[in-house]
C-alpha positions in Angstrom: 218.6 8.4 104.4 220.0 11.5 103.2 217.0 13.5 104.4 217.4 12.4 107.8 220.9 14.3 107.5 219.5 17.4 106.8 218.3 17.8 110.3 220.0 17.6 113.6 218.2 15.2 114.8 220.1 12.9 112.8 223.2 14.8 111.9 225.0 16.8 114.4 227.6 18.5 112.2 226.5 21.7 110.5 228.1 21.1 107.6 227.2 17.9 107.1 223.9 19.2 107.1 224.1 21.6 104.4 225.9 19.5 102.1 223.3 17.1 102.4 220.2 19.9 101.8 222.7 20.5 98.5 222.7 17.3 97.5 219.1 16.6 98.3 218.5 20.2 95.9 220.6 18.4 93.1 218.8 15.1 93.6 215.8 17.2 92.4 217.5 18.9 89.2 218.4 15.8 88.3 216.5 13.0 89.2 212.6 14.9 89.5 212.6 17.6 86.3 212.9 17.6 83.2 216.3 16.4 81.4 217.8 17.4 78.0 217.9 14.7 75.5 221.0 14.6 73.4 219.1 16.6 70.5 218.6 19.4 73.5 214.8 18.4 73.8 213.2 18.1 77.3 212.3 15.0 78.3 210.7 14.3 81.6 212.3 12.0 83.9 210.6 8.5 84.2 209.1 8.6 87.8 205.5 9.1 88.0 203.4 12.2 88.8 202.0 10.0 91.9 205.8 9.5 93.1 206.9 12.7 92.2 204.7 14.5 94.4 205.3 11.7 97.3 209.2 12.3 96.9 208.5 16.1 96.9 206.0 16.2 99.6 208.8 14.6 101.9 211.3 16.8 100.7 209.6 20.0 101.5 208.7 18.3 105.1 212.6 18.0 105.9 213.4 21.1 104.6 211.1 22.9 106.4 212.8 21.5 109.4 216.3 22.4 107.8 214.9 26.4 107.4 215.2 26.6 111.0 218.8 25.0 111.7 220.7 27.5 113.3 223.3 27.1 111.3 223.0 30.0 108.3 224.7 27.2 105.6 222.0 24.4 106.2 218.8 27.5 105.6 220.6 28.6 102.5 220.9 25.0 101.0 217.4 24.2 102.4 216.1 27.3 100.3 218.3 25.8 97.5 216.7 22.4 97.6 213.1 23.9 98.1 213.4 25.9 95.3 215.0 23.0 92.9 211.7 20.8 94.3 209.7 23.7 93.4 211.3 24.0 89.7 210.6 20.0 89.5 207.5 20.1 89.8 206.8 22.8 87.8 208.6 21.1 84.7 206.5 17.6 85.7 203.1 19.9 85.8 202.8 17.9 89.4 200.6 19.5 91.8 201.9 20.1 96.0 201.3 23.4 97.7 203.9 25.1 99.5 202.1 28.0 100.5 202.5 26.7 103.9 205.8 27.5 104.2 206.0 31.1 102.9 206.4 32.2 106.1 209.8 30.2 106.8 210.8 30.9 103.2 210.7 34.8 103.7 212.4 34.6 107.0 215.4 32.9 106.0 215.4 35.2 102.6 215.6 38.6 104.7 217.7 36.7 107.7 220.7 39.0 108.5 223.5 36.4 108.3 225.2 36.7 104.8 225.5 32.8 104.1 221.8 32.9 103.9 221.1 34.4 100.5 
């Protein structure tokens, strides 16, 4: 699966990596939140709370994983997907806690390398 590329464990390239943490972050735009209907009204997506917080909760798993790649691309486009998940689940009024990974989160936000941002 696409998550499974996010870490090296099942993707050795870098940057296939990171472009699949980015697509993983779109997935979540698109496919989780809230959409615009053609009128410009939100509409929420038609996946249940239940699966929305299963889908996220696996998400946030991989990523947290991804955070600590050493490669600076793959922690930026983790933080991208993490916060996309995050926005998700705001707009679905879904409940997961990601407290747990405020450590990570902060690490990769003050890391040194410029790719990381």
């Amino acid at each position: 699966s696409i998550l499974r590329m996010c870490n090296p464990d099942g993707e050795k390239c870098g940057s296939v990596r990171s472009a699949a943490c980015k697509a993983v972050g779109d997935i979540c735009k698109v496919c989780i939140g809230s959409l615009l209907s053609e009128e410009g009204l939100e509409k929420a997506v038609p996946f249940s709370d239940d699966f929305v917080v299963a889908i996220s909760t696996k998400i946030c798993s991989e990523m947290e994983l991804a955070l600590n790649d050493e490669i600076a691309p793959v922690r930026s486009m983790a933080l991208f997907a993490i916060g996309n998940t995050a926005l998700a689940m705001k707009d679905r009024c879904a409940f997961l806690s990601m407290n747990h990974m405020l450590p990570q989160i902060y690490a990769c936000v003050v890391d040194k390398d410029d790719k990381v941002v």
